[in-house]
Backbone bond lengths (Angstrom), bond angles and torsions (degrees), N, CA, C in turn:
res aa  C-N    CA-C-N  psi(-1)  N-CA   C-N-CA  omega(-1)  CA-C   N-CA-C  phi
1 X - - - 1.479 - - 1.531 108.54 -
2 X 1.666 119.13 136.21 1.352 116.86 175.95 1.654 122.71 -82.63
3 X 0.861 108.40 175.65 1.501 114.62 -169.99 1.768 105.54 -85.84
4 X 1.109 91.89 -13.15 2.107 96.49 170.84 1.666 104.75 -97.55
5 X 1.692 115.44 -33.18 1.810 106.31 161.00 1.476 113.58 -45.13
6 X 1.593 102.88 -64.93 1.605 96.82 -165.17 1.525 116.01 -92.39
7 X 1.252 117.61 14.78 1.775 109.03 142.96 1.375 116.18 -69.65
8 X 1.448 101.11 -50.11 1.601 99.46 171.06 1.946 116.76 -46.89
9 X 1.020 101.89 -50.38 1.956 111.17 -168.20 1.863 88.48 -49.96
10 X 1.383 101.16 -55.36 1.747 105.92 -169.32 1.193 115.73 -54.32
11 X 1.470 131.75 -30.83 1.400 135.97 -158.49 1.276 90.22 -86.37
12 X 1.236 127.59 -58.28 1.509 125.99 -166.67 1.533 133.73 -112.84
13 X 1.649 93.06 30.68 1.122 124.00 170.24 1.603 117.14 42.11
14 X 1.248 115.25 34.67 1.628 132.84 166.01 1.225 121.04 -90.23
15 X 1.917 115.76 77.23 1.709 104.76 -174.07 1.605 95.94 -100.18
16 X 1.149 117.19 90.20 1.661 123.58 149.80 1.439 126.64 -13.75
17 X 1.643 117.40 -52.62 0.800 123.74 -144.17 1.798 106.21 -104.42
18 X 1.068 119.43 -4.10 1.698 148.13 -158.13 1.622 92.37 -121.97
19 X 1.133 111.00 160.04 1.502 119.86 165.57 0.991 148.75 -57.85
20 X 1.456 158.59 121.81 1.431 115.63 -145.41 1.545 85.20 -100.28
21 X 1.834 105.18 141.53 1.261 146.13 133.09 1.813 120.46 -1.80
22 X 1.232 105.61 127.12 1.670 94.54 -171.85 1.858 77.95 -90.16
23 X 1.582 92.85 -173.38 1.194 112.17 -167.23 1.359 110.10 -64.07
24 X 1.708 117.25 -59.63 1.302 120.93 157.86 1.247 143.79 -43.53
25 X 1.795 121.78 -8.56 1.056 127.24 -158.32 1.762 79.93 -95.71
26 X 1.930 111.46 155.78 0.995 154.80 160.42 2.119 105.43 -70.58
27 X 1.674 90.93 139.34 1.773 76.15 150.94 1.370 116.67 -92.77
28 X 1.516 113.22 159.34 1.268 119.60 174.73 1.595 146.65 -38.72
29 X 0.630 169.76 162.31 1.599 150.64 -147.81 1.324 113.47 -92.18
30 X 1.758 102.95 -37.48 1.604 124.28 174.01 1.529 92.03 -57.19
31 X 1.454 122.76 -60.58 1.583 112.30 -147.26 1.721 96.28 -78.74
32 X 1.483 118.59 -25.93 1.335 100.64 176.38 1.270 123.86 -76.55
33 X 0.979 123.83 -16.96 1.406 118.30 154.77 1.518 138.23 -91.46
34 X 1.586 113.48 12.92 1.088 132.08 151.81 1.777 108.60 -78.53
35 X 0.812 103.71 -49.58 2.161 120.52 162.20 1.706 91.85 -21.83
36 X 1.860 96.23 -81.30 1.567 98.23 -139.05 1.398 103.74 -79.31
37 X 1.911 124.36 -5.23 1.377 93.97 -173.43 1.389 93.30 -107.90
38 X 1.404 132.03 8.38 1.405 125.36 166.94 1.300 114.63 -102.79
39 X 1.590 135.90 15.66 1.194 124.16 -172.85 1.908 109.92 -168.78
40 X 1.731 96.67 -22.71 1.377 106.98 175.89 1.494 115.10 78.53
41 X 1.436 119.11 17.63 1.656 146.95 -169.90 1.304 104.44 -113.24
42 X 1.607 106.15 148.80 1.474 113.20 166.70 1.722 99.30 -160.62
43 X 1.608 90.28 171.41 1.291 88.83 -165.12 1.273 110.22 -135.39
44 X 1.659 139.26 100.20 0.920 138.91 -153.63 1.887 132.42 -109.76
45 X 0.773 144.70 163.72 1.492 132.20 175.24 1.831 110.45 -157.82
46 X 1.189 107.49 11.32 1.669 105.79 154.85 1.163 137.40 -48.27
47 X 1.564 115.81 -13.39 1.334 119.15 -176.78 1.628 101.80 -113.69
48 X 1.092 120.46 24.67 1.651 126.16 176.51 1.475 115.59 77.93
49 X 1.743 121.87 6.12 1.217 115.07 151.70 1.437 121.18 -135.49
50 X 1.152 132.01 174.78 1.759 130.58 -158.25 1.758 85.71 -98.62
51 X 0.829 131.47 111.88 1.581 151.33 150.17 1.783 121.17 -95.00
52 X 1.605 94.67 130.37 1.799 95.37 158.95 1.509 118.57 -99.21
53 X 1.370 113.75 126.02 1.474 98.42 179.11 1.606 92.48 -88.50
54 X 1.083 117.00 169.31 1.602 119.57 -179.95 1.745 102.21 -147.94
55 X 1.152 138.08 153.04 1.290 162.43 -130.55 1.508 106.80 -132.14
56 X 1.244 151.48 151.16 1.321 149.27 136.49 1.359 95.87 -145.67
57 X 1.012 112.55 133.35 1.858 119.09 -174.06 1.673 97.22 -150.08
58 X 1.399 102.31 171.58 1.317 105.05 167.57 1.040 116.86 66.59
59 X 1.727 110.68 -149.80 1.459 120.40 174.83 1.501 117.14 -117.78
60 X 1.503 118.95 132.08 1.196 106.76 -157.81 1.066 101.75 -108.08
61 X 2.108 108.45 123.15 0.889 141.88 172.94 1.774 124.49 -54.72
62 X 1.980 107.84 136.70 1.512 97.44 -171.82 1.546 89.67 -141.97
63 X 1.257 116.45 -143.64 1.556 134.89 -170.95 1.574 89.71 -21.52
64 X 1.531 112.20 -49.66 1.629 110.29 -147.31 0.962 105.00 -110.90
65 X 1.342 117.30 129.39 1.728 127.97 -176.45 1.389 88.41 -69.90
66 X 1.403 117.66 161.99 1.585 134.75 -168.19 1.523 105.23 -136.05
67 X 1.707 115.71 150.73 1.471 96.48 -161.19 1.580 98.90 -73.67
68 X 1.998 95.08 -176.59 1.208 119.77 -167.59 1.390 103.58 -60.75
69 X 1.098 142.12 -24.39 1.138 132.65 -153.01 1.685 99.81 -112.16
70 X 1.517 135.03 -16.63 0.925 126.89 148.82 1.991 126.24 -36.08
71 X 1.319 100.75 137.41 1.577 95.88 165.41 1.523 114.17 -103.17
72 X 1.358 110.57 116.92 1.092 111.65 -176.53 1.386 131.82 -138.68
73 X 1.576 126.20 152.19 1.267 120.38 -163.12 1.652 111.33 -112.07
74 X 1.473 118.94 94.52 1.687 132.20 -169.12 1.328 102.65 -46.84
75 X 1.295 135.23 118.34 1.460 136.14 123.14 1.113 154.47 37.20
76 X 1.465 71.98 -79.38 1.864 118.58 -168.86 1.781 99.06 -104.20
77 X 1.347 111.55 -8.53 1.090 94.74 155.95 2.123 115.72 -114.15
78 X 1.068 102.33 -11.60 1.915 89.43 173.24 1.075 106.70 -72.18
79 X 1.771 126.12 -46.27 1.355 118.62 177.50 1.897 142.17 -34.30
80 X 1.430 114.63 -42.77 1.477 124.74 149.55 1.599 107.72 -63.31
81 X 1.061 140.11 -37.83 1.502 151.76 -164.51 1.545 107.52 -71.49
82 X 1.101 99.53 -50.46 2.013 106.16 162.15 1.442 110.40 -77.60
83 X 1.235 120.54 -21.70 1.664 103.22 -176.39 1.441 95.84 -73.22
84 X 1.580 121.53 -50.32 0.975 131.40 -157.58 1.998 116.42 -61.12
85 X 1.451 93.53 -31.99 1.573 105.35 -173.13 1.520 95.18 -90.71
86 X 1.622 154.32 -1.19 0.987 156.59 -177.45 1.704 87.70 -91.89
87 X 1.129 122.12 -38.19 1.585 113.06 -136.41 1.407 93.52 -124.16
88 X 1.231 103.43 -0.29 1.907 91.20 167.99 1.288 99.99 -112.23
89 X 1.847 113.96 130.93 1.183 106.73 172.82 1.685 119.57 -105.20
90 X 1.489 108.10 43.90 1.496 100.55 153.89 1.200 113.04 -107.62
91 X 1.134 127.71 23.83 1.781 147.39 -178.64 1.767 99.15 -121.02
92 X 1.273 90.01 111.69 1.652 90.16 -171.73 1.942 102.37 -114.03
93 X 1.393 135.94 1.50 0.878 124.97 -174.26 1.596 106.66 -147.84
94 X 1.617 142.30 -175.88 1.262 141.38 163.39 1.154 88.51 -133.20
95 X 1.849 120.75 154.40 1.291 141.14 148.58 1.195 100.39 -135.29
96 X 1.444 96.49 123.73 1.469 126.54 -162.19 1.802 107.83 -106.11
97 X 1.239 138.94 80.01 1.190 134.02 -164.65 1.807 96.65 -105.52
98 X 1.499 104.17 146.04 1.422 109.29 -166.30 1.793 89.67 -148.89
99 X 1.818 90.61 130.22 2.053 107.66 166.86 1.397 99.63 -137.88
100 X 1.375 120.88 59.52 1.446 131.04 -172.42 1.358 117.60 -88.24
101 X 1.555 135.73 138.72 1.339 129.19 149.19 1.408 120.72 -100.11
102 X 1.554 108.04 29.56 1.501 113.97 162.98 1.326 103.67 110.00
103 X 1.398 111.35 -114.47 1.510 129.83 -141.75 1.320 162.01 119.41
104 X 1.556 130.72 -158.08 1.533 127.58 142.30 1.640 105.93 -68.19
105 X 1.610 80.52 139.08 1.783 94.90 -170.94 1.949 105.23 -69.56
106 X 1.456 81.50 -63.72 1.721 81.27 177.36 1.344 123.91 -64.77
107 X 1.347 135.94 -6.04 1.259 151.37 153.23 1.721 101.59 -40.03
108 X 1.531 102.81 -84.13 1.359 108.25 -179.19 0.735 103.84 -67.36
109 X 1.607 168.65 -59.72 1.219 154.71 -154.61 1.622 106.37 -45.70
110 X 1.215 100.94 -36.35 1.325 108.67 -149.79 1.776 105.97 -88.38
111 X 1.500 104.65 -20.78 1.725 139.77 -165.27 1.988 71.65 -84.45
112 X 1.437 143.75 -69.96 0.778 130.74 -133.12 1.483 114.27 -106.73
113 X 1.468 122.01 -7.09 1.438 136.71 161.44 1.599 105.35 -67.05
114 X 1.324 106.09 -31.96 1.775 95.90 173.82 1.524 114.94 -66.77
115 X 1.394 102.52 -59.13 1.103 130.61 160.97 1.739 111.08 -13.89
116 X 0.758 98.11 -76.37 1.940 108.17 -175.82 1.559 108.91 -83.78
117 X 1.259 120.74 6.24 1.516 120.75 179.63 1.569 86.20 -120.26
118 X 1.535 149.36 40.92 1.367 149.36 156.71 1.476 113.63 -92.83
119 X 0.925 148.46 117.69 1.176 176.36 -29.23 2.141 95.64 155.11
120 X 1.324 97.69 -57.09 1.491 120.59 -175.93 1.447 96.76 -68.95
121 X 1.468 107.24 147.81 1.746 115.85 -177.70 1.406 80.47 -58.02
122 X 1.642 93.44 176.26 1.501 119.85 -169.70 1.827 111.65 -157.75
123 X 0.860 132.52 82.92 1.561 128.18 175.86 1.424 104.85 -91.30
124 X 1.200 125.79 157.74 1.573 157.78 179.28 1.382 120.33 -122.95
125 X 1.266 127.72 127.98 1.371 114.40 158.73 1.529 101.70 -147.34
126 X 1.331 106.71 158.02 1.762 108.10 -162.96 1.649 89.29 -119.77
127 X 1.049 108.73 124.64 1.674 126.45 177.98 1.374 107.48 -111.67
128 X 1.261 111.23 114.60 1.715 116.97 -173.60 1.513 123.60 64.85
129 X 1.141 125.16 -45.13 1.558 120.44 -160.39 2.041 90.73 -179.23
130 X 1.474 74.30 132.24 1.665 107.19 -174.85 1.282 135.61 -116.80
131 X 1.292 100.76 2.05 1.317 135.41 -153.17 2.095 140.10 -49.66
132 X 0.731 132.91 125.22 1.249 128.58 -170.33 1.784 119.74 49.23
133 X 1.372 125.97 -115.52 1.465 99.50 164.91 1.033 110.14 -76.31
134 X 1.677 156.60 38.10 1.374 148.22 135.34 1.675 98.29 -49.04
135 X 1.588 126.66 -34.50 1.260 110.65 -148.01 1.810 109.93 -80.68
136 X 1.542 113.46 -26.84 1.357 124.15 -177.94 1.713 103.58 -57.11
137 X 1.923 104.02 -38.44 1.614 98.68 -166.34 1.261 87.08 -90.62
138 X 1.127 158.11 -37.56 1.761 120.04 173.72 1.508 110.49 -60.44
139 X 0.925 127.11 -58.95 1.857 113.18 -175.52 1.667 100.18 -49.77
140 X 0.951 106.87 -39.37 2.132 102.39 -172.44 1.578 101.01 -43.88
141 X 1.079 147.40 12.77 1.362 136.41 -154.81 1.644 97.57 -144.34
142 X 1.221 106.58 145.74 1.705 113.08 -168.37 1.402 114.74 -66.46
143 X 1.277 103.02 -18.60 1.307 86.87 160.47 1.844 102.23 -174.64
144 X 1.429 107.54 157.49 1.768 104.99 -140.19 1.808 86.34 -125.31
145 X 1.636 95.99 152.18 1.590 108.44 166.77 1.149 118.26 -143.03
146 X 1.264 154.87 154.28 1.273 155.19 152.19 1.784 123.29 -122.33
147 X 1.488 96.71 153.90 1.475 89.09 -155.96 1.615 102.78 -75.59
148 X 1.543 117.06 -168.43 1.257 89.09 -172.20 2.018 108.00 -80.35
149 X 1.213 107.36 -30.74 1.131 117.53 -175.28 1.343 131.97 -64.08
150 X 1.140 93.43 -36.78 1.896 115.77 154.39 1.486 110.19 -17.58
151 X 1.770 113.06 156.88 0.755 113.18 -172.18 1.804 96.05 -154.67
152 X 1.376 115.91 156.95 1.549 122.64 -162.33 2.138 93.98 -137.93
153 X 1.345 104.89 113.54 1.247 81.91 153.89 1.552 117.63 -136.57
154 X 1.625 110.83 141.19 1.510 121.75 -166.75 1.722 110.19 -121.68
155 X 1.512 90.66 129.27 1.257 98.44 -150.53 1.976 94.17 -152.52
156 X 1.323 116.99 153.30 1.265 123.91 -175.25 1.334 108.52 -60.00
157 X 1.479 113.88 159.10 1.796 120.49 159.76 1.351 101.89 -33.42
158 X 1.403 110.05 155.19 2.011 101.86 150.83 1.786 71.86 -154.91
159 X 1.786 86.27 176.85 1.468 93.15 173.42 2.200 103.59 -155.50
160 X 0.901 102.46 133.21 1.474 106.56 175.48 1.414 139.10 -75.31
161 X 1.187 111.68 117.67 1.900 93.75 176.37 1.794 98.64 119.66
162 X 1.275 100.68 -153.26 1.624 94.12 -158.21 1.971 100.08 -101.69
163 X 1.223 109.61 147.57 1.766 113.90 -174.15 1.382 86.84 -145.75
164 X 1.488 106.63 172.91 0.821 133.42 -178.07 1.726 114.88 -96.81
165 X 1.373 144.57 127.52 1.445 128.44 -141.51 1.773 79.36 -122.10
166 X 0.935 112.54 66.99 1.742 118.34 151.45 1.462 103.48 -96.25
167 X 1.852 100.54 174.96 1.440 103.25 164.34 1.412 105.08 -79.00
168 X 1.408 142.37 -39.92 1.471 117.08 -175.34 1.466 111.64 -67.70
169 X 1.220 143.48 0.51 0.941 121.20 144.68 1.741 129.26 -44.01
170 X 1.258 113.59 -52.96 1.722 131.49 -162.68 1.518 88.83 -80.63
171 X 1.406 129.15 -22.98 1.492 121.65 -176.76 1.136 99.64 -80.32
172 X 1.359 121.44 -41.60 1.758 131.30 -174.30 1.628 101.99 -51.30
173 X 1.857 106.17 -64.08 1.899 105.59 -173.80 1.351 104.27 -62.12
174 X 1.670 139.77 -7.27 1.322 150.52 -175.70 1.691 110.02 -80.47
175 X 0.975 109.46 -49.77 1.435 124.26 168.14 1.384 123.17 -33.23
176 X 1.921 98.24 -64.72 1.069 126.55 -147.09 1.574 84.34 -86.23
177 X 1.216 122.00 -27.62 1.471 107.58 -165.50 1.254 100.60 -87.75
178 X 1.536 132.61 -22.60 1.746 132.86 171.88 1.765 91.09 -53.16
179 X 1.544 120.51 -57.28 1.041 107.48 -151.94 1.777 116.95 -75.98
180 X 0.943 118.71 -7.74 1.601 130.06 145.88 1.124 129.82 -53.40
181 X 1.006 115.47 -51.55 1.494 155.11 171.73 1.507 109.53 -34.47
182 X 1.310 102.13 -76.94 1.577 158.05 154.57 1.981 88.71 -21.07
183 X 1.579 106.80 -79.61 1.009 91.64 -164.20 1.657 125.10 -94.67
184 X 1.350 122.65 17.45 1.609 146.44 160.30 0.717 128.82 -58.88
185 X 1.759 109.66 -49.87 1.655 124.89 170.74 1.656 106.44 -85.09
186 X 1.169 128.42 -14.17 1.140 115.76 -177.06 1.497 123.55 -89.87
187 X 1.520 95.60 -14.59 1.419 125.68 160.90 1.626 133.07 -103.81
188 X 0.739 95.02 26.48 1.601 114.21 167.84 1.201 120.22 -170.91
189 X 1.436 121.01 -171.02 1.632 134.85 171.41 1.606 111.88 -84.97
190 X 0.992 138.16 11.82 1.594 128.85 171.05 1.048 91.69 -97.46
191 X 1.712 97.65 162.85 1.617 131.09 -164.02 1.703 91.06 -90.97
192 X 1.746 108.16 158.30 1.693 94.17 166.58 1.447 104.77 -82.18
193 X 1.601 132.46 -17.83 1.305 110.15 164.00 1.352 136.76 -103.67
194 X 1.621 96.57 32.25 1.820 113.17 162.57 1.481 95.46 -81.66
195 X 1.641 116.13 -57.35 1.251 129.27 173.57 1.309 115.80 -28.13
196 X 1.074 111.35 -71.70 1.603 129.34 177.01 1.593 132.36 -46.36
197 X 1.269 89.21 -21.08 1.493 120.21 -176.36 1.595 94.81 -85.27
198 X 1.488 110.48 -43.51 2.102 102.84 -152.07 1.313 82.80 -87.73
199 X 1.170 143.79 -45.68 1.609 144.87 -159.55 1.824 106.13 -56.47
200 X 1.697 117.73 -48.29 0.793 118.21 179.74 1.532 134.74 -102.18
201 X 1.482 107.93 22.42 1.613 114.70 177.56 1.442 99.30 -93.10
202 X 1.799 82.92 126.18 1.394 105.13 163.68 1.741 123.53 -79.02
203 X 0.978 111.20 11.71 1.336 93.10 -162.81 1.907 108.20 -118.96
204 X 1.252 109.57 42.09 1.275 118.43 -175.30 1.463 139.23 -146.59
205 X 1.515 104.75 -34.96 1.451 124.61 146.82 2.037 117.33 -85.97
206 X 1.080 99.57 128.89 1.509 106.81 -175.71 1.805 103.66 -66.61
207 X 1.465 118.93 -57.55 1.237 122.75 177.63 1.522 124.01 -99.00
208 X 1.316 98.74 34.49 1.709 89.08 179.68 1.661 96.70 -174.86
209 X 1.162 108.90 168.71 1.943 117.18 -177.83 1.538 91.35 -102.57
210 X 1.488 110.32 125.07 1.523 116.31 155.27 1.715 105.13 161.57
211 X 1.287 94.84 -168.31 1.642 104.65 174.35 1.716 107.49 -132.49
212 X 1.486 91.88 147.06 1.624 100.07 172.71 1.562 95.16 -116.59
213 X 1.816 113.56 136.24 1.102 116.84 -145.57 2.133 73.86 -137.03
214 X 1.164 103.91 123.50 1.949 122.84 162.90 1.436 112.92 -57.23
215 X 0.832 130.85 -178.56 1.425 151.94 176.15 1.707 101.37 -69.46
216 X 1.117 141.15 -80.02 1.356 141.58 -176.14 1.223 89.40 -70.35
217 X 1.301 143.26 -98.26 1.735 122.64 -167.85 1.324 123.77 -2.41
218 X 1.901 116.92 -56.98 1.507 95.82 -160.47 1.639 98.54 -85.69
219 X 1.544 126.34 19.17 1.551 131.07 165.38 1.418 91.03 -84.38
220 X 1.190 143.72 -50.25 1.393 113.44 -142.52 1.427 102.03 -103.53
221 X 1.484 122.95 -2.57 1.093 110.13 164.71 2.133 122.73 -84.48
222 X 1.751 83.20 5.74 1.794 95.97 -163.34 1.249 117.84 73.88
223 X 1.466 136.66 32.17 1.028 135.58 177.34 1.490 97.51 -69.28
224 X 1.798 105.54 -63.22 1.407 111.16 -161.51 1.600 92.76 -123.77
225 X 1.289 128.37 137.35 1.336 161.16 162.01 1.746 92.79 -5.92
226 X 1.662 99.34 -94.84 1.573 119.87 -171.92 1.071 115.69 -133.48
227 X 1.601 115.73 161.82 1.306 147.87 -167.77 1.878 88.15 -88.14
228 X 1.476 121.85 113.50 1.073 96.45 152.07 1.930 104.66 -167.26
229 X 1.529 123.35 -160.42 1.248 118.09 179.64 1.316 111.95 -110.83
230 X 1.146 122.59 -151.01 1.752 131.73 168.66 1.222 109.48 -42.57
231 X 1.936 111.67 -71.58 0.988 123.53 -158.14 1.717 117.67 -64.85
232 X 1.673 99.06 -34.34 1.754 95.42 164.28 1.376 127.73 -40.05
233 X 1.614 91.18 -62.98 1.400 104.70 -177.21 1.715 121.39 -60.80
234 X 1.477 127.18 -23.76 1.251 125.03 -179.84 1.940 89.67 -91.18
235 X 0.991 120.27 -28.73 1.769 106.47 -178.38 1.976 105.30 -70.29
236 X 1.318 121.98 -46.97 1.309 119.79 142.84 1.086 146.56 -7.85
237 X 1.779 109.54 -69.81 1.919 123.11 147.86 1.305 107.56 -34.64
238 X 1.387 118.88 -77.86 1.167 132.08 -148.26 1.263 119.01 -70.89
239 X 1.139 121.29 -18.90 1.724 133.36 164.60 1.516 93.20 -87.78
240 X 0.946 160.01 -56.09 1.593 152.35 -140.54 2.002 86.57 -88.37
241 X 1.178 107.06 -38.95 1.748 104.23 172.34 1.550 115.26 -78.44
242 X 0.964 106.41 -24.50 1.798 105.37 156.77 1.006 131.57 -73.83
243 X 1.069 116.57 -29.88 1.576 133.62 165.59 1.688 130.80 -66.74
244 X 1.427 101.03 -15.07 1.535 118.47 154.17 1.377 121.14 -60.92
245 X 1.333 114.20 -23.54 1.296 105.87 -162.07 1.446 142.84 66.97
246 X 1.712 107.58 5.02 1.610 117.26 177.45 1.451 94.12 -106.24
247 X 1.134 145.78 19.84 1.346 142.09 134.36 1.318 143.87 -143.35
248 X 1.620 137.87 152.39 1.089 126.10 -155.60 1.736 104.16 -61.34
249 X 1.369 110.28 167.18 1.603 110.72 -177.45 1.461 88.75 -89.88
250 X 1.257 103.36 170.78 2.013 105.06 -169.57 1.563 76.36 -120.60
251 X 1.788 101.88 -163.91 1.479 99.96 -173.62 1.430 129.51 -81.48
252 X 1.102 131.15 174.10 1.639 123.66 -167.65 1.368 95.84 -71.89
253 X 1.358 114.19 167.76 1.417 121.32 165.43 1.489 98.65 -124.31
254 X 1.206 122.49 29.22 1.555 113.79 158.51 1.755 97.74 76.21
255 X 1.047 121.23 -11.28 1.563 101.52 -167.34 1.810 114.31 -112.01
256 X 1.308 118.86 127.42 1.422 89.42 -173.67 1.346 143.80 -95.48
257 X 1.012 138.47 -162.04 1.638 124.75 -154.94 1.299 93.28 -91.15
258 X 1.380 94.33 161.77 1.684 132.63 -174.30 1.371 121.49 -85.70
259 X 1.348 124.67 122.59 1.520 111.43 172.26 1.429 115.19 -62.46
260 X 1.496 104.02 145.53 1.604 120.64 -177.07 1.434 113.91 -63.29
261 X 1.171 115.41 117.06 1.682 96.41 158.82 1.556 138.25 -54.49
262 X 1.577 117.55 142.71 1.381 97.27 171.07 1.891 129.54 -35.84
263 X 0.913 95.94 156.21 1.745 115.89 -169.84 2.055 94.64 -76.09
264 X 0.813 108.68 95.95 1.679 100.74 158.30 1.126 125.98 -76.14
């Protein structure tokens, strides 16, 4: 076996060749840490169900490799990583944790249409910075949290480097911003012209058009669901996976359930 097979086996936790795993069982310590330093993923079941936590940090990487010294979260690698956590069913939940300063647009767009087309619960929580397309992949998730300290900022397309200065250009970044747009409100509780409104106020960022929105802010405008920490967000999973009905409910945690997000 090559050394590009069994990165692959590790990332998506498919060992063929080993026994298969009861439901409760953990991967091994070796393979979880083959997970987190090749992908920043792990895969857990201490709390009585098999969960992926998954990673987005940094800047998320697309067409264009970014330098070495960038931190960044590949593409081309979450994309197999969601097929894989949709389609294995000893993985019964996603935790989706995000410290993003954005990115390629169609990168994430594209990171977060999977995302919200999963079948499998889905929680979000935005740790530190949420930023630009960070904001589509926290709403992509059934239901979204941010810490309190956290921070979201929403702000128009832009694009770097040399273009062409026609009008289909500005129709082109026009497009692209309906289609964000498009999919924000359809994934959460904001209006598209609450939306429309934070993207284009000038009067708050010194070098750029937009709004930076706190932890309770981007709740009360309905950006994101709730204000909350780790433990919200994994008590969240774990009731929305009880609520399937393919496993017993474990014990209460005293706290009560969450309104559903709209249906996308």
């Amino acid at each position: 076996m090559n050394s590009q097979e069994q990165s692959s086996k590790n990332r998506l936790w498919l060992d063929a060749e080993g026994p298969e795993p009861s439901l409760a069982e953990e991967p091994s310590g070796e393979r979880q840490r083959d997970m987190l330093a090749e992908t920043g993923s792990v895969i857990t079941a201490g709390g009585g169900h098999m969960i992926h936590c998954l990673t987005i940090i940094g800047q998320i990487e697309g067409h264009t490799v970014l330098p070495s010294q960038n931190k960044t979260t590949k593409y081309e690698h979450l994309i197999p990583q969601l097929v894989a956590i949709e389609e294995e069913p000893k993985i019964e939940g996603l935790l989706m944790l995000l410290n993003t300063v954005g990115g390629d647009v169609e990168a994430g767009l594209a990171l977060a249409e999977l995302v919200a087309g999963m079948k499998k619960p889905t929680v979000s929580l935005v740790l530190g910075g949420g930023h630009s397309i960070g904001v589509p992949l926290a709403v992509a998730a059934k239901k979204s949290f941010i810490a309190p300290s956290a921070t979201m900022t929403i702000h128009p397309v832009r694009m770097n480097g040399l273009m062409l200065g026609v009008p289909q250009t500005l129709d082109y970044f026009q497009r692209m911003q309906d289609r964000i747009t498009r999919f924000v409100t359809h994934n959460s509780h904001i209006s598209p012209e609450r939306f429309t409104r934070l993207f284009m106020n000038t009067e708050e960022l010194v070098m750029d058009v937009g709004t930076v929105l706190e932890g309770a802010d981007a709740v009360d405008c309905g950006l994101i669901d709730e204000v909350g920490s780790l433990s919200d967000a994994l008590d969240a999973l774990y009731r929305m996976i009880e609520e399937t009905g393919k496993r017993p409910a474990r014990k209460s945690t005293g706290k009560k359930g969450t309104k559903k997000k709209k249906e996308a």
